[in-house]
N, C-alpha and C positions, 0 to 999 in steps of 0.2 A: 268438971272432973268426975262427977257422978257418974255423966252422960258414956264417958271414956270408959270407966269400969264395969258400966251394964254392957256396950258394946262387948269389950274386952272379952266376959264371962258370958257372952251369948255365941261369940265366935268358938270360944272352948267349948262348950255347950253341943254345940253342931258339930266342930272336929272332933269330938269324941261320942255323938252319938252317928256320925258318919263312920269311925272305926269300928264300931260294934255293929254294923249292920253288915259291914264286910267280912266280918268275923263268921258271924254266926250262920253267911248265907252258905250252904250245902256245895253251890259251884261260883265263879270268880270266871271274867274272863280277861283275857293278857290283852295287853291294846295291839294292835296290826303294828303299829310302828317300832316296839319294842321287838319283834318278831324281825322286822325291817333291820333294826338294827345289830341286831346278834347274827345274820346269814350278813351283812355288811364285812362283819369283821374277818370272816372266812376269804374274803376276796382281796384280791387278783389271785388266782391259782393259775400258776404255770407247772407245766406238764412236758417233757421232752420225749421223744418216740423216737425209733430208727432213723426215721429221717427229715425231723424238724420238730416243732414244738407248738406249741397251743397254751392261749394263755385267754383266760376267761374273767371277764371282768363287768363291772356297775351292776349287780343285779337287782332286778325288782323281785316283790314277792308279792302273789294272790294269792288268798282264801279261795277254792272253790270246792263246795263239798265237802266231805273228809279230806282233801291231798290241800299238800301247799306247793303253786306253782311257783317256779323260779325264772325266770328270763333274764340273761344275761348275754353282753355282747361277748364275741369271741376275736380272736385274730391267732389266723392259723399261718405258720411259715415253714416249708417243708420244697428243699433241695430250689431253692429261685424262686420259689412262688410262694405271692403270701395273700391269703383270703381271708375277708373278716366279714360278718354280719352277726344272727344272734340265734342263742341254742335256748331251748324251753326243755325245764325238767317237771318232771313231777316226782314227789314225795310224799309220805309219812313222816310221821312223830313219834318217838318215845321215848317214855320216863322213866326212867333207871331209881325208884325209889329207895334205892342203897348208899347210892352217891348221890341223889336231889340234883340229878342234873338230865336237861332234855337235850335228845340226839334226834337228827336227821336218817329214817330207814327207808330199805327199798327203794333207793335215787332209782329212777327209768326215766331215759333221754326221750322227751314226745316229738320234737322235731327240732331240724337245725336249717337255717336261713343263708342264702347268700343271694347279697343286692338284692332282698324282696322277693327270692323266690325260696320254694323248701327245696331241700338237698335229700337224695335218699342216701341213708347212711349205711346199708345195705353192700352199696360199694365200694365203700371208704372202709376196710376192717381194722384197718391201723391204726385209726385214729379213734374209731370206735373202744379200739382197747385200751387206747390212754385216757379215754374219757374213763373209763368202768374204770381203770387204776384213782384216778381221781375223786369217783364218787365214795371208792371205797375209802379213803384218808377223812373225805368231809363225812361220813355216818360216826369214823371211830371221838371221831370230835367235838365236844357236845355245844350245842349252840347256844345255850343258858344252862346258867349257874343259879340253884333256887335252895341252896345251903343255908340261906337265910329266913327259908321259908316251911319249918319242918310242919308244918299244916296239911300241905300237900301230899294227897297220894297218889294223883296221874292225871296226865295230861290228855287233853283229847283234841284233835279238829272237828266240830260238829257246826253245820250248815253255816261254815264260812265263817266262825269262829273259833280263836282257841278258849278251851276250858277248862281251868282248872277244877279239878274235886279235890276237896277235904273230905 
């Protein structure tokens, strides 16, 4: 029984000097998957244009640098024909330290895929602009909620990760 209560009061011991070390450290970084999971929830986005629709779904997310990349499949259908393979974004972050909540800035489409090969979007304007209507719903939306977190006072992506400052 002894043996149970030293373990006991050694595991509190460490969880609470694990809590204050995460306390007191100056930056905090978010795990990639929590990030994975918060642009999760924004998806499937369907999108209608003049003459068909677009509807963008499964995405992954990279770290690279300050940007967070997005890659998602797409399936575009527009007057009998319907095209699908996968659009790559890049983004920014930022922290609205008013509401404690992080948003998706500056979405910019890097390249869009059909069967393996890139598409220049250049020619496509239409759809080009139902994308930009799209990007702009996912910025006003914030991706995380850290209302629980008043410590925080901005968020960063630095060398492929996110970080928080207190």
């Amino acid at each position: 029984m002894k043996k149970v209560l030293n373990f006991l009061f050694l595991a509190l011991f460490l969880i609470f000097g694990y809590g204050l070390y995460l306390y007191i450290q100056p930056e905090v970084g978010i795990p990639n998957f929590l990030i994975q999971m918060s642009v999760n929830k924004k998806f499937p986005i369907e999108k209608s244009y003049a003459v068909g629709k677009i509807k963008l779904s499964h995405p992954k997310t990279t770290l690279i640098g300050d940007t967070l990349i997005i890659e998602a499949k797409y399936k575009n259908q527009a007057v009998g024909d319907s095209i699908s393979g996968t659009m790559t974004f890049q983004t920014h972050v930022k922290y609205d330290s008013v509401d404690s909540k992080l948003y998706l800035d500056k979405f910019e489409l890097v390249s869009v895929t059909k069967d393996g090969k890139d598409i220049d979007m250049q020619k496509h304007p239409i759809i080009r602009t139902a994308l930009g209507a799209s990007f702009k719903g996912l910025e006003k939306e914030p991706i995380l909620d850290l209302n629980d977190f008043s410590f925080v006072e901005d968020i960063k992506i630095s060398d492929g990760k996110f970080i928080v400052y207190k």
